[in-house]
N, C-alpha and C positions, 0 to 999 in steps of 0.2 A: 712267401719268401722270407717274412721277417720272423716268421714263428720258427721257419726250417735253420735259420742263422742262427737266433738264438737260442733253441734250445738242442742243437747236434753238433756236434763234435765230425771235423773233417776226416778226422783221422779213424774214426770208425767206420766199419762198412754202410753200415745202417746209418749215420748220420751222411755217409757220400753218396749212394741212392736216393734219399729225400734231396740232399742239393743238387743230382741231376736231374732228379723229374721237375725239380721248380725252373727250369732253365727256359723252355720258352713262357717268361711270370707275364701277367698283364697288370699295367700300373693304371691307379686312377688319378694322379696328382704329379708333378714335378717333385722332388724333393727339397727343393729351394726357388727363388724365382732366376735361376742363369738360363742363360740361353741353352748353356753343355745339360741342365737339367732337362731342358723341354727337349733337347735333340735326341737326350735317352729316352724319354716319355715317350716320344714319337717311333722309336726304334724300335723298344719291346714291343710295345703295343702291334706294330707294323708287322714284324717279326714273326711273333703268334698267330695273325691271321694271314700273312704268308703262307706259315705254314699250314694249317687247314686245309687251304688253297692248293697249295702244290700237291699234296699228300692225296687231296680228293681227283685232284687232276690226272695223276700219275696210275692211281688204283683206277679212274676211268678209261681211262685211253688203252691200261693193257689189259684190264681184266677180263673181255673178250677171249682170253687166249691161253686163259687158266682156269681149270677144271674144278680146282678146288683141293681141298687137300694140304701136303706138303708144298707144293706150287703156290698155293692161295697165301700159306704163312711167311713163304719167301718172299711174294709177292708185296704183303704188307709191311712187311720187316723194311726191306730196301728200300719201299714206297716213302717210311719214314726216316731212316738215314738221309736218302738224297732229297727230301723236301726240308729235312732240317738245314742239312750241310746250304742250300741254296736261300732257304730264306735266311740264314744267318747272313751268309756272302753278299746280299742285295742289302741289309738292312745296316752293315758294317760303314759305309756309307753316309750314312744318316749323321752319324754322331759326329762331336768337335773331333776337328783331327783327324780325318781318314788317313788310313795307307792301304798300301794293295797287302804289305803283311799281316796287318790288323784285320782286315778282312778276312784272310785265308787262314787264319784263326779265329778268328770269330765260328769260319764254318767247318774247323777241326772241332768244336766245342758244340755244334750245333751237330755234325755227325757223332758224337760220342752219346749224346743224346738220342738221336737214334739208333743208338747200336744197344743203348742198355735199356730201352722205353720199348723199341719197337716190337720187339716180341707179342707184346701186348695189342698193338695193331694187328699184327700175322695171325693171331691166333682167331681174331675176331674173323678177320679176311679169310682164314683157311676155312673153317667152320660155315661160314656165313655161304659162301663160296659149292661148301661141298652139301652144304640144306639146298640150295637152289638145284640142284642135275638131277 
């Protein structure tokens, strides 16, 4: 996250897809000792393995019911939208200051992640999907 800040520019394509794939980042330290630090610590970190969770969850539960293919890549795509958008929404929470708006941005920012990353799921899912039939 700190290499992606510092050396990309927001305002370029190519430096705004490097800051959305850093978006669920995992931290190893608080950035000062406040409390609002460790509540973010706990947040990202929480966050990321949310999402794993959800995402592995979501591809379990339907993928039973898809063949493989265009289905599998849909499959994987939305699988990481709505695991992002939710472990954002649970993890909004965490940090100083909650609100229900803060949240429901937090997991606008968390589905826009999976709208511009997930392809990359889907593809793995379609594929993967369509080797097993």
């Amino acid at each position: 996250m700190e290499w992606v800040s510092r050396h990309t520019s927001s305002d370029s394509a190519w430096g705004w897809f490097l800051r959305v794939l850093t978006w669920p980042r995992w931290a190893f330290g608080p950035v000062d000792g406040s409390s609002g630090a460790m509540r973010r610590l706990l947040a990202d970190d929480l966050r990321a393995l949310l999402l794993i969770l959800f995402v592995a969850l979501i591809l379990g539960v339907v993928s039973k019911a898809v063949t493989g293919g265009a289905g599998g890549f849909l499959l994987g795509w939305s699988a990481l939208i709505f695991g992002s958008a939710l472990a954002a929404f649970i993890t909004a929470f965490i940090i100083s200051d909650p609100t229900f708006v803060g949240a429901l941005q937090a997991a606008a920012s968390g589905s826009a992640y999976g709208l511009f990353v997930g392809w990359i799921v889907g593809a793995l899912t379609g594929t993967a999907k369509g080797a097993g039939s």
